[in-house]
Each structure stands twice: as structure tokens, then as C-alpha cells.
C-alpha positions in Angstrom: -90.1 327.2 80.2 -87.4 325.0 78.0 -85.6 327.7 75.6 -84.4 325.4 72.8 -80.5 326.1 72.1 -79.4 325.2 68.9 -81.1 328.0 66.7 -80.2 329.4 63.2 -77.5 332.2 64.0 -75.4 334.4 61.9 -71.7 332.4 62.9 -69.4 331.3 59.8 -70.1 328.0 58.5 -66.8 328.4 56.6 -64.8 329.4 59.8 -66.6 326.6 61.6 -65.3 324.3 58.9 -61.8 325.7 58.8 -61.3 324.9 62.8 -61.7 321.5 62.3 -58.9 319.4 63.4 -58.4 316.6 61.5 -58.0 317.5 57.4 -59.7 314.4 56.5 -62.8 315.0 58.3 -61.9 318.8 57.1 -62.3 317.9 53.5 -65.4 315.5 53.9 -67.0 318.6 55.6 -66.5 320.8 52.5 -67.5 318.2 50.6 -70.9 317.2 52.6 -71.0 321.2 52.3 -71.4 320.8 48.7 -73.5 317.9 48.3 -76.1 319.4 50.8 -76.2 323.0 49.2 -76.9 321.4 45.7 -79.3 318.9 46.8 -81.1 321.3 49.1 -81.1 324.4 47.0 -80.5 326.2 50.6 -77.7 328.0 51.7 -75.8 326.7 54.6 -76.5 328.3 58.1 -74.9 327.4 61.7 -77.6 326.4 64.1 -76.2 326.6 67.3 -72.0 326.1 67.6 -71.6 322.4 65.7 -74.2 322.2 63.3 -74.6 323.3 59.7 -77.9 323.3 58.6 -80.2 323.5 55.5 -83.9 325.0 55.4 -85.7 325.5 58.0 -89.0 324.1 59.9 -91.0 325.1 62.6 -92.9 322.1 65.0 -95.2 322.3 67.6 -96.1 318.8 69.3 -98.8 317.7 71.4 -97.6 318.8 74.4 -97.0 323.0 73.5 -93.2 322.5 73.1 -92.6 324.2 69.6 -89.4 325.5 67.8 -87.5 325.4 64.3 -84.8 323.3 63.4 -82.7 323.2 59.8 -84.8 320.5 57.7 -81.0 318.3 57.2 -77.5 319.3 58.2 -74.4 317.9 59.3 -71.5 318.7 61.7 -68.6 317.5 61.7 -67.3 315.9 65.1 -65.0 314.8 66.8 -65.7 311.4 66.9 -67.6 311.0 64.0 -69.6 312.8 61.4 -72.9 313.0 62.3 -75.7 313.6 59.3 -79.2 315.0 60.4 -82.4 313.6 58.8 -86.0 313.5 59.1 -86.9 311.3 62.5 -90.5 309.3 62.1 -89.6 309.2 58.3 -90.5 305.2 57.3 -88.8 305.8 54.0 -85.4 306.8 55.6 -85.3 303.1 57.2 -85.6 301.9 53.8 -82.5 303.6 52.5 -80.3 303.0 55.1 -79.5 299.3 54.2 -77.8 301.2 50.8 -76.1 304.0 52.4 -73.0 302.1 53.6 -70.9 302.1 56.9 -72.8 303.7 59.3 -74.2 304.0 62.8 -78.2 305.3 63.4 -79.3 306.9 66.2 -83.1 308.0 66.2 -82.0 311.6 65.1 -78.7 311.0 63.4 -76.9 308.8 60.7 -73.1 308.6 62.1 -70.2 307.9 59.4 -66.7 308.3 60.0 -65.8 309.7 56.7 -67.5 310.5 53.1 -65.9 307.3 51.4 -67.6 305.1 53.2 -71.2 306.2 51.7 -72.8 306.0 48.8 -73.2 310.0 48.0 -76.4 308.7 45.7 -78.2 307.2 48.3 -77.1 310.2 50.4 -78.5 312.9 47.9 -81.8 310.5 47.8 -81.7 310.4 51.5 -81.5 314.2 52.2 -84.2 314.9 49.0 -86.4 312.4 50.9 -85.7 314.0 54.3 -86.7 317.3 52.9 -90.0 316.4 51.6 -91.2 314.4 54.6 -90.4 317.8 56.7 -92.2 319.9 54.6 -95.1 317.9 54.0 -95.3 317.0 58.1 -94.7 321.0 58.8 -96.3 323.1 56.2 -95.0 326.6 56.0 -97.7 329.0 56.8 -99.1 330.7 54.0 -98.3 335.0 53.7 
């Protein structure tokens, strides 16, 4: 059976920030950092060794695969920074024309650095992301 790989773990999301190379990207991680905690209201988490994450969900599909994923994140890479969102979200399609430069993938938005986004449509990207999840993936009720 497939044993999904990037989970939540206990790793440093500062250290994780700190040991990246380039100080630009450095600084736009901090500063994603910040944007995403406020938004969010969540703390930040390391799921697997390059992503930081915010909330959580857990999915099962169709076919029996299940497993929990942060609801947005980021990580900082090499290449680019890429921004996780909701996938199957209609509404994220509709803000994307707004965000600025960027590159999307069917799970990630890709930007080279902060300055070329909007951080509005950003925040209203990552509030919107957040909703969809937990309206698709309700959180069992205790």
C-alpha cells in the first residue's frame, strides 16, 4: 500500500527557513511566514522536509487512497517559490488573473519572489483556499 510522505512532523520551520540560500528568497519566506500565520490563524508546521504548512485536512477519494495534508503552505525552492492552494477550487481560477507574475500548476501557484504579487489577492486567495478545504473535508465531529 502507497504510504504518503510528506506528513506534518515536529522539524523547525525557522531552521528550515534559515538554511535557505539565497537572502531574498530568505526574507520572502519570513515574510510569506507572516502573512500565512495571520491569515490562517494556524501555526506553521513542516510537512515533510520543504514544506511549511497551515491547518490541516484529512481526504479520502473514491478509490480508498486517504491521508492529511496542511490546508495552504508554501516552501521556499530553489527555483522558485511555490504557494500551495486548494486544487478543484473554481474560485481560485478566478483570482489568479489579479495575483500577478506567476506560474500555475494544478497543485501550486509558482512566483519568484513576494514583490511580484499582490499580498491582497494573496490573503483572499489563502482565506478562500481555507474555506473550500474545510467545507469539501469536514472535520469529524468529537
Amino acid at each position: 500500500m502507497y504510504e504518503l510522505k510528506t506528513k506534518e512532523n515536529e522539524h523547525s520551520v525557522i531552521a528550515f527557513i534559515e538554511a535557505v540560500d539565497h537572502p531574498k528568497k530568505r526574507e520572502d519566506a519570513y515574510q510569506l511566514l507572516d502573512i500565512f500565520t495571520e491569515t490562517t490563524g494556524y501555526q506553521a508546521k513542516m510537512w515533510g522536509a520543504s514544506i511549511i504548512g497551515f491547518g490541516s485536512y484529512h481526504y479520502k477519494y473514491a478509490s480508498g487512497h486517504e491521508g492529511d495534508a496542511p490546508l495552504v503552505g508554501f516552501s521556499p525552492r530553489k527555483a522558485r517559490i511555490s504557494l500551495y492552494m486548494a486544487t478543484g477550487d473554481p474560485n481560485r481560477e478566478k483570482l489568479l488573473p489579479e495575483l500577478g507574475k506567476h506560474m500555475a500548476g494544478k497543485g501550486c501557484i509558482y512566483i519568484n519572489k513576494l514583490a511580484d504579487i499582490n499580498p491582497a489577492v494573496l490573503k483572499k486567495m489563502i482565506i478562500q483556499s481555507v474555506t473550500f478545504l474545510q467545507e469539501a473535508y469536514p472535520s469529524p465531529q468529537k
